[in-house]
KEKE-3310 file (N, C-alpha, C; in steps of 0.2 Angstrom, whole numbers, plus 5000, padded with zeros to 4 digits):
npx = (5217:5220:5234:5240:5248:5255:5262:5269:5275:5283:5292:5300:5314:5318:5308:5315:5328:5324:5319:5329:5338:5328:5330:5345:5343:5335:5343:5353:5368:5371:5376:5376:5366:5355:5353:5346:5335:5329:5330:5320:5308:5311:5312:5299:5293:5299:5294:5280:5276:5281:5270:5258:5262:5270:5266:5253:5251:5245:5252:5253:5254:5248:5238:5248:5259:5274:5269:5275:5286:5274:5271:5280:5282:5267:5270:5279:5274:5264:5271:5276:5264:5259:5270:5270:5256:5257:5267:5264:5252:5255:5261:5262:5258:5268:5279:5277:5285:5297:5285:5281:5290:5299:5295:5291:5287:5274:5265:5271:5275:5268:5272:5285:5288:5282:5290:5302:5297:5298:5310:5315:5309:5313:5322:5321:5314:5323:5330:5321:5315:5326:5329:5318:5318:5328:5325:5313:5319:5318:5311:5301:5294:5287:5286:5295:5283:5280:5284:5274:5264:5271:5271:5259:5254:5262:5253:5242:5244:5249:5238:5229:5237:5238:5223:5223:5233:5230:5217:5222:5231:5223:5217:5222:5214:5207:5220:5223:5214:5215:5228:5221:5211:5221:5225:5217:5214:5226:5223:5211:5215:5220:5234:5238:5233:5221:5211:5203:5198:5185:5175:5163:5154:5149:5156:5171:5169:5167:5180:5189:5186:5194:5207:5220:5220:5222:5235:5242:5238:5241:5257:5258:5251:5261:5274:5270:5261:5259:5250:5243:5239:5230:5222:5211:5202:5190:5194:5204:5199:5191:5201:5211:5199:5195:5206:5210:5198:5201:5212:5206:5199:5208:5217:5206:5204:5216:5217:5205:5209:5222:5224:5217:5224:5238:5235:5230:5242)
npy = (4966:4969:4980:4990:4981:4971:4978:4985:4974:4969:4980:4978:4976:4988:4996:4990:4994:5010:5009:5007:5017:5027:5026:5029:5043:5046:5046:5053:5063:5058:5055:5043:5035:5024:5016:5027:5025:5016:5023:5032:5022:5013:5022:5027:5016:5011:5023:5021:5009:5014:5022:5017:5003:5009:5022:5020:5010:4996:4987:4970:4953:4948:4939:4927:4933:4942:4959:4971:4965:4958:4972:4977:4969:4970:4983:4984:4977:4987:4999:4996:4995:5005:5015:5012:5015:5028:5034:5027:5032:5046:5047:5049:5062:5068:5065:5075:5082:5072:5065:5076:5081:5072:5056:5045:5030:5028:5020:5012:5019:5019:5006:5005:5015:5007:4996:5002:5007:4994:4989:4997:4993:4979:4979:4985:4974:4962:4967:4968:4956:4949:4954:4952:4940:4935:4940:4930:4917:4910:4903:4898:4888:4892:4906:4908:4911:4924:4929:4925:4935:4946:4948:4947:4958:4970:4967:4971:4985:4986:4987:4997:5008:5010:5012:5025:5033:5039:5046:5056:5063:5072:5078:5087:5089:5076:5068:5075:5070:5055:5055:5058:5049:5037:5039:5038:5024:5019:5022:5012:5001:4985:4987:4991:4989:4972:4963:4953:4958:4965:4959:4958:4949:4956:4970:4965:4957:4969:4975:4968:4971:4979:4979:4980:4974:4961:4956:4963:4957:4942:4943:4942:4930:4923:4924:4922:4915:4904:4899:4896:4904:4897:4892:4900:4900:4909:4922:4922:4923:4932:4943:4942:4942:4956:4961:4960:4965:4978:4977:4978:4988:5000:4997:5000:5015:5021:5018:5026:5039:5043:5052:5066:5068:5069:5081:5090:5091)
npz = (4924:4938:4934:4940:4949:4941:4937:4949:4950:4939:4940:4952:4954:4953:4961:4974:4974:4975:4988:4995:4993:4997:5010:5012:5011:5020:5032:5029:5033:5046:5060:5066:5056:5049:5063:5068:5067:5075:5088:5090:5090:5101:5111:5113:5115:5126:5134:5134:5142:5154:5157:5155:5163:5178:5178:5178:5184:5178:5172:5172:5170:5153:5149:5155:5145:5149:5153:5148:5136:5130:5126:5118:5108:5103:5099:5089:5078:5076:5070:5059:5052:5054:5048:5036:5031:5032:5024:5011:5008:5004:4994:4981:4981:4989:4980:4970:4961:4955:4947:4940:4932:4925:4917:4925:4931:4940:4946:4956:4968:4979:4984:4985:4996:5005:5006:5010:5024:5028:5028:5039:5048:5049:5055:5069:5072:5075:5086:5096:5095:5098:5112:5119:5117:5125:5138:5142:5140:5130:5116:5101:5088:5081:5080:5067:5060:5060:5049:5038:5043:5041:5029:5026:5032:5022:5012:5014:5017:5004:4998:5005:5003:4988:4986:4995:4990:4976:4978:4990:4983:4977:4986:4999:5010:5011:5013:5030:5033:5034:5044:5054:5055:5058:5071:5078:5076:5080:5095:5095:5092:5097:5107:5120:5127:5130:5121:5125:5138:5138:5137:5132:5116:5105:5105:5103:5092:5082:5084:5079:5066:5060:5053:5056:5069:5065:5060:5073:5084:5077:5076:5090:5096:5086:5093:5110:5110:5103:5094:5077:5063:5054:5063:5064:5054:5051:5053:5046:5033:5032:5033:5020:5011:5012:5009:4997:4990:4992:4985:4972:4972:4973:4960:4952:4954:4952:4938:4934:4943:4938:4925:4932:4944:4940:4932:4943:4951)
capx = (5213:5226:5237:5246:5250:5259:5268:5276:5280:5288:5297:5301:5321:5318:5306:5319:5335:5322:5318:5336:5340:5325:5334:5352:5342:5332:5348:5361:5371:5369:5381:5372:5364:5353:5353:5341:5328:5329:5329:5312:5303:5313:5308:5292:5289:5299:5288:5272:5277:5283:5264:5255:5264:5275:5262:5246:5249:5241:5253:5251:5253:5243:5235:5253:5265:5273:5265:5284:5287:5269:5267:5286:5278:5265:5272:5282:5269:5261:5276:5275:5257:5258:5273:5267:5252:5257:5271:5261:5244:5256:5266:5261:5259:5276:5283:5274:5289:5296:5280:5279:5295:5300:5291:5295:5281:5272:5260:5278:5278:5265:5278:5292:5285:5278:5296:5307:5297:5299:5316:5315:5306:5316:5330:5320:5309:5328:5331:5316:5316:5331:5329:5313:5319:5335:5323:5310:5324:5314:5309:5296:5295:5280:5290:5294:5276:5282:5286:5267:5260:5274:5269:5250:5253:5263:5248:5236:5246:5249:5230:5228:5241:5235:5216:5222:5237:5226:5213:5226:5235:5220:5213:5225:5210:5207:5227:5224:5210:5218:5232:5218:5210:5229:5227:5210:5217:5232:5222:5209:5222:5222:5240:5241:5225:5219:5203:5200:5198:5183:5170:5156:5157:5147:5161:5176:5167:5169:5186:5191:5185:5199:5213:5226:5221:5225:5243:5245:5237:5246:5263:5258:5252:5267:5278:5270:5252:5259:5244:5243:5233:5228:5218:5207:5203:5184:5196:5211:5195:5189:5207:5210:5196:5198:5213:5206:5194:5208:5217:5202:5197:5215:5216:5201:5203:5222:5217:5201:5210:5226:5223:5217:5228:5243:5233:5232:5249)
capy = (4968:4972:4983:4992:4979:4968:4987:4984:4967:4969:4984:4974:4980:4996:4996:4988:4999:5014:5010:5009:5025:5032:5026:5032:5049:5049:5047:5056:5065:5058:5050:5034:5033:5020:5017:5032:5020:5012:5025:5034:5017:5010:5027:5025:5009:5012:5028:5019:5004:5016:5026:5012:4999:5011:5025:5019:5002:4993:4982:4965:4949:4948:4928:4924:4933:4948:4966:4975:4960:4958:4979:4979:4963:4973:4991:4983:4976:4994:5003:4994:4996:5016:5019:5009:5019:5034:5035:5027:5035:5052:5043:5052:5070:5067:5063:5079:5087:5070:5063:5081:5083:5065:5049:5040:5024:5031:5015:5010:5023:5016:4998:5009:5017:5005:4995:5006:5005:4986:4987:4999:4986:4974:4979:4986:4969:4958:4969:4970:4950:4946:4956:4947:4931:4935:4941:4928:4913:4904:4905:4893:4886:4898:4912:4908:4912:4932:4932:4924:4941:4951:4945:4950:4968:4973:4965:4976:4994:4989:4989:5004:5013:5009:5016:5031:5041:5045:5051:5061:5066:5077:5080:5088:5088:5069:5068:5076:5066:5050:5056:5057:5040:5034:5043:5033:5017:5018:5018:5007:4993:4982:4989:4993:4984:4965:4962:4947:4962:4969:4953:4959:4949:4960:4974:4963:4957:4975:4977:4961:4969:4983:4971:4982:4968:4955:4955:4964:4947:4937:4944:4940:4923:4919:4925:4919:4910:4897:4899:4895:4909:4891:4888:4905:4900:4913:4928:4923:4922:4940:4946:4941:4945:4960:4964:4958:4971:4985:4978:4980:4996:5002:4997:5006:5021:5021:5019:5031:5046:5047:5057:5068:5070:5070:5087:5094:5090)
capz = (4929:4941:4929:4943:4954:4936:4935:4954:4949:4934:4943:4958:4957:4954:4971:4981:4974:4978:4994:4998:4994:5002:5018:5012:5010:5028:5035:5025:5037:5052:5064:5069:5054:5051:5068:5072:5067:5081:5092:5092:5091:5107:5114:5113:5118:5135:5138:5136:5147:5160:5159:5159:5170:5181:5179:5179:5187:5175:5168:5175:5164:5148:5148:5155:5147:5154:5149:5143:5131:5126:5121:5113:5102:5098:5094:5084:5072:5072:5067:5052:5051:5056:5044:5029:5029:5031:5019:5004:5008:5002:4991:4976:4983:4990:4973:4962:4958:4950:4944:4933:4929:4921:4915:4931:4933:4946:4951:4960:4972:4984:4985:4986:5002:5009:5008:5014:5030:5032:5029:5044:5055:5051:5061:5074:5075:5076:5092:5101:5096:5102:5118:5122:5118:5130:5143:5144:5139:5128:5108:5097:5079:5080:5080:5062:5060:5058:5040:5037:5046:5038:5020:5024:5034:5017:5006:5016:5016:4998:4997:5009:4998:4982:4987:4996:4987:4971:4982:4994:4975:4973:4990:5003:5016:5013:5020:5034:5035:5035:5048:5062:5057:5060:5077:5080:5075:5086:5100:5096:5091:5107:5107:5127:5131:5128:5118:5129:5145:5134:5138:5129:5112:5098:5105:5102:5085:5079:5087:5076:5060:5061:5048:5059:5075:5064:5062:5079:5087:5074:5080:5098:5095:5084:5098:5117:5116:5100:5089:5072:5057:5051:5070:5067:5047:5049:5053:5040:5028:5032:5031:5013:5007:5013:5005:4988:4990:4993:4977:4966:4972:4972:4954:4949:4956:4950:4933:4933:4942:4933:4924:4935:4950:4936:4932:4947:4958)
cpx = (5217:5234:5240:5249:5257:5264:5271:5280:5286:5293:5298:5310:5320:5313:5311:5326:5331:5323:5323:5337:5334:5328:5340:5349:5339:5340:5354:5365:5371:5374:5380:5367:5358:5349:5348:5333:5325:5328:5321:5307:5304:5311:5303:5289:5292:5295:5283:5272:5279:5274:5260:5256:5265:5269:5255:5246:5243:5243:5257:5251:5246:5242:5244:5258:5267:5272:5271:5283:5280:5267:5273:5284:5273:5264:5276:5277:5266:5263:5277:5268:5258:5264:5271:5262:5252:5261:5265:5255:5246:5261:5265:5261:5266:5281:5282:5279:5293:5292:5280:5285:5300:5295:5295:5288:5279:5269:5266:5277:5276:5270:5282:5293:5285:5285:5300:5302:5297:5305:5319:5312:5305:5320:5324:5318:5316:5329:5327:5316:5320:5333:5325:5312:5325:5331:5319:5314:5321:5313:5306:5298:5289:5282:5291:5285:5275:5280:5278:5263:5265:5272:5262:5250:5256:5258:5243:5239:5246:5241:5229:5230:5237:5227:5217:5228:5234:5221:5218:5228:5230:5217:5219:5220:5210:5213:5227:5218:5210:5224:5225:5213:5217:5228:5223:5212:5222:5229:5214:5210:5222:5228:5244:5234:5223:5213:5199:5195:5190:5176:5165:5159:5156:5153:5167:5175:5169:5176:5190:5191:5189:5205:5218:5227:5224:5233:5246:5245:5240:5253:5262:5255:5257:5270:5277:5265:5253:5254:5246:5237:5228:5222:5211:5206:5196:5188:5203:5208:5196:5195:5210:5205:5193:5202:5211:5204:5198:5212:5214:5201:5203:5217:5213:5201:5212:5221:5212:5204:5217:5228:5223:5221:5233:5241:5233:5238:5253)
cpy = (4972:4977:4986:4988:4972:4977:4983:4978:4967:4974:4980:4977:4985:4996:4996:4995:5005:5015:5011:5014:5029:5031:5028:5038:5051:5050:5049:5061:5065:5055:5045:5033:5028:5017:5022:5029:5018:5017:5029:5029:5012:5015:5026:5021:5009:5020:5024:5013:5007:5020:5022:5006:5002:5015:5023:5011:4998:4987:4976:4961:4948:4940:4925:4926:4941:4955:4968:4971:4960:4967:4980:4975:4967:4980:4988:4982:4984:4998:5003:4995:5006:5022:5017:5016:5026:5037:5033:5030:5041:5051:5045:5059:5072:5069:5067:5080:5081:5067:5069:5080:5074:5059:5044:5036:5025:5025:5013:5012:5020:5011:5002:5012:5012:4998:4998:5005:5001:4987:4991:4995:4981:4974:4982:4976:4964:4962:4968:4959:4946:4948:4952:4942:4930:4936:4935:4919:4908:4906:4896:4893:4890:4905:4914:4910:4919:4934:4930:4932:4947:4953:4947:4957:4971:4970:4971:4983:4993:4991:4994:5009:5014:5015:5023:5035:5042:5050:5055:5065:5071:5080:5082:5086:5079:5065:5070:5072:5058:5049:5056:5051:5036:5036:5035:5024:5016:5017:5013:5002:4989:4981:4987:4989:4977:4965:4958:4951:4964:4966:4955:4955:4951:4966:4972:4963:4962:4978:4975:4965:4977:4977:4974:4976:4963:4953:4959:4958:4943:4937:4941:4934:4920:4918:4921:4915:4901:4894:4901:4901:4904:4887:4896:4908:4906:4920:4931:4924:4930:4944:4947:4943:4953:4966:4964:4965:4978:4983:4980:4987:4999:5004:5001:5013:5023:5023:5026:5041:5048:5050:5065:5070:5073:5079:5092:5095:5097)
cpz = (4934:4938:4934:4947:4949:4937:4941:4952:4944:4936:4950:4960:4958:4961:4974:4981:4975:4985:4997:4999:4996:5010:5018:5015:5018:5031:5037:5030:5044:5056:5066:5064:5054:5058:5074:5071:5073:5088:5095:5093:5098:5112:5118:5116:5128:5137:5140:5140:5154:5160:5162:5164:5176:5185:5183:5183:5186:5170:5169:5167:5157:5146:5148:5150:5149:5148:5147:5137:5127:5124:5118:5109:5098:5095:5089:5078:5070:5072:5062:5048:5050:5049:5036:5026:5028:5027:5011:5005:5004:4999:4985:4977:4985:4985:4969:4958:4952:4946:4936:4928:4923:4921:4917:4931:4940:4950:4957:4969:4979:4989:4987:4996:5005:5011:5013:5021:5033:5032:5036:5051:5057:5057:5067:5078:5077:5083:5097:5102:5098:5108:5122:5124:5124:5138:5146:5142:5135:5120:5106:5091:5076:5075:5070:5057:5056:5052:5037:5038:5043:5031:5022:5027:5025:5010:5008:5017:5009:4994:4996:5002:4991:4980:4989:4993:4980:4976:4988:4988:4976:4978:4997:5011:5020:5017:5025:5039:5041:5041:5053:5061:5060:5067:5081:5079:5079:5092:5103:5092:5096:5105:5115:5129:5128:5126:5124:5135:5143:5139:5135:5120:5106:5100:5102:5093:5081:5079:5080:5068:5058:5059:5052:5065:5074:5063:5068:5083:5086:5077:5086:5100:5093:5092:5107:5117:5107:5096:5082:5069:5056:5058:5070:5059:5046:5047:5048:5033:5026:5029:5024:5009:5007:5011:4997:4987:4988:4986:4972:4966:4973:4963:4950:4950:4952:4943:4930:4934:4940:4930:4926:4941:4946:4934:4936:4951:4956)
residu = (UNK:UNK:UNK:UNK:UNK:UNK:UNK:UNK:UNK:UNK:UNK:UNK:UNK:UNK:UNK:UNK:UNK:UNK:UNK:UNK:UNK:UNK:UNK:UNK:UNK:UNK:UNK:UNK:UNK:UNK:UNK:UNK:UNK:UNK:UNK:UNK:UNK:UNK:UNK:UNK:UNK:UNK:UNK:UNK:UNK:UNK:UNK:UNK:UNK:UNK:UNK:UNK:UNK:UNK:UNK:UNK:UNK:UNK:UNK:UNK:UNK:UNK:UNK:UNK:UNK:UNK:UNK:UNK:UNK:UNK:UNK:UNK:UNK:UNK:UNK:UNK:UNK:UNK:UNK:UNK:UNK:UNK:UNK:UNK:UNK:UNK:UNK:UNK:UNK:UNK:UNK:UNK:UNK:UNK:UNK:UNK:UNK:UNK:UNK:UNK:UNK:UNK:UNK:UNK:UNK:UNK:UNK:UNK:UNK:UNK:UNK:UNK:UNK:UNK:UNK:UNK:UNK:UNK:UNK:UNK:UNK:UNK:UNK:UNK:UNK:UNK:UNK:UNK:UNK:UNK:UNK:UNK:UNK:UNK:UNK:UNK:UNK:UNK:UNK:UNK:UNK:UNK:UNK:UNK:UNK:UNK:UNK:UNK:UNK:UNK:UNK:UNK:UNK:UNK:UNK:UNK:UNK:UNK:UNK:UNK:UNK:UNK:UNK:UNK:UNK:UNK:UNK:UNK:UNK:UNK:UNK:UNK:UNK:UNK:UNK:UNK:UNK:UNK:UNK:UNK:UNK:UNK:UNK:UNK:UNK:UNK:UNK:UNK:UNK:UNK:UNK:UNK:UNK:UNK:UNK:UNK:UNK:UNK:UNK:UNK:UNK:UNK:UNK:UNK:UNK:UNK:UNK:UNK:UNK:UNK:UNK:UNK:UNK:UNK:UNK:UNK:UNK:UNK:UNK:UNK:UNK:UNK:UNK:UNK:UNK:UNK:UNK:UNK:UNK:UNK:UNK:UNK:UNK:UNK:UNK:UNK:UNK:UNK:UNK:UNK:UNK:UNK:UNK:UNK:UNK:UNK:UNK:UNK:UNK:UNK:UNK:UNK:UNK:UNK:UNK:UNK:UNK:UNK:UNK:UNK:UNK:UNK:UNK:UNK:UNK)
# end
């Protein structure tokens, strides 16, 4: 039933030795290397704490911890979320030239993708987590929580991926599509805004059913408020099953357009 997701497994080194070298290759001649990882995401995160706190004088504690630390907590989760997606979504149109040209296992690529950018927000997430923890002097058993929410954001890009590089493979529009839901989704993530702020609870409800809230929340409960996955078992249900959903119909569609995108690319 799952026939592509046995392929990643049984190729699992090849994934990882891939992924690697898709990072040698982003950063092949560069003087800092690696290291430039880090740069445009630490960027970012000090712009948007300077528009909204500095700027907009808007950014007052969030339920006791402080606003900085709680929107670098949660960029972080949706950099992993933002680049997973967006690499495997085009994870096969990326790849025409060796798809056509050798009899490379393509089902892979999605995984492949969708690696390479955790290994990228590893190292950021060890910076920002040890800055945090340096800033506000404290750290929990919670904390270990991480790899829980890190193990389900890459269950759900694998999803993601799975469902949408055949249908991008054949549809350049439905990619351009998908780049401005990614827009939409960024900024309704409660990223820079708190759900709680919201108080209406059928708006929240609907907020909630966006699977990207859930490991952004995750993150920021491991990290400042000490809450357990296992204390919020209706919305760990959803999640899951959720994901399921995403492997079936990844599957299906994997197997049915193969043929077909293979023809067009």
């Amino acid at each position: 039933m799952f026939e592509i997701y046995r392929e990643m497994w049984d190729r699992r080194k090849m994934i990882h030795a891939l992924s690697l070298q898709e990072i040698k290759r982003e950063y092949a001649g560069t003087l800092l290397g690696f290291l430039w990882g880090l740069v445009n995401p630490l960027m970012r995160i000090g712009v948007f704490w300077f528009v909204f706190s500095v700027g907009a004088r808007a950014g007052g504690p969030v339920n006791g911890a402080p606003y900085m630390a709680w929107l670098a907590i949660g960029m972080v989760a949706w950099f992993l979320l933002n680049d997973g997606f967006r690499l495997s979504q085009k994870s096969f149109r990326s790849k025409r030239s060796l798809i056509k040209n050798t009899p490379f296992p393509i089902a892979i690529l999605p995984a492949v993708q969708i690696l390479f950018a955790y290994y990228t927000h590893l190292i950021l997430l060890a910076v920002v987590f040890a800055g945090t923890a340096i800033f506000l002097k404290t750290a929990s058993i919670y904390w270990l929580q991480i790899l829980y929410y890190d193990f389900a954001a890459l269950m759900l890009l694998l999803g993601i991926g799975s469902v949408t590089a055949p249908l991008v493979a054949i549809s350049k529009d439905f990619g351009r599509f998908l780049d401005t839901m990614l827009v939409f989704l960024f900024w309704m993530t409660p990223i820079f805004w708190s759900i709680g702020n919201l108080g209406l609870g059928v708006v929240e409800n609907v907020i909630k059913l966006n699977p990207f809230h859930y490991i952004v929340q995750g993150y920021r409960d491991s990290f400042f408020y000490g809450t357990g996955f296992w204390e919020q078992p209706i919305y760990t249900l959803y999640f899951w099953v959720l994901v399921i959903v995403l492997f079936v119909l990844g599957n299906y569609l994997y197997k049915r357009m193969k043929p077909i995108f293979l023809d067009i690319m």
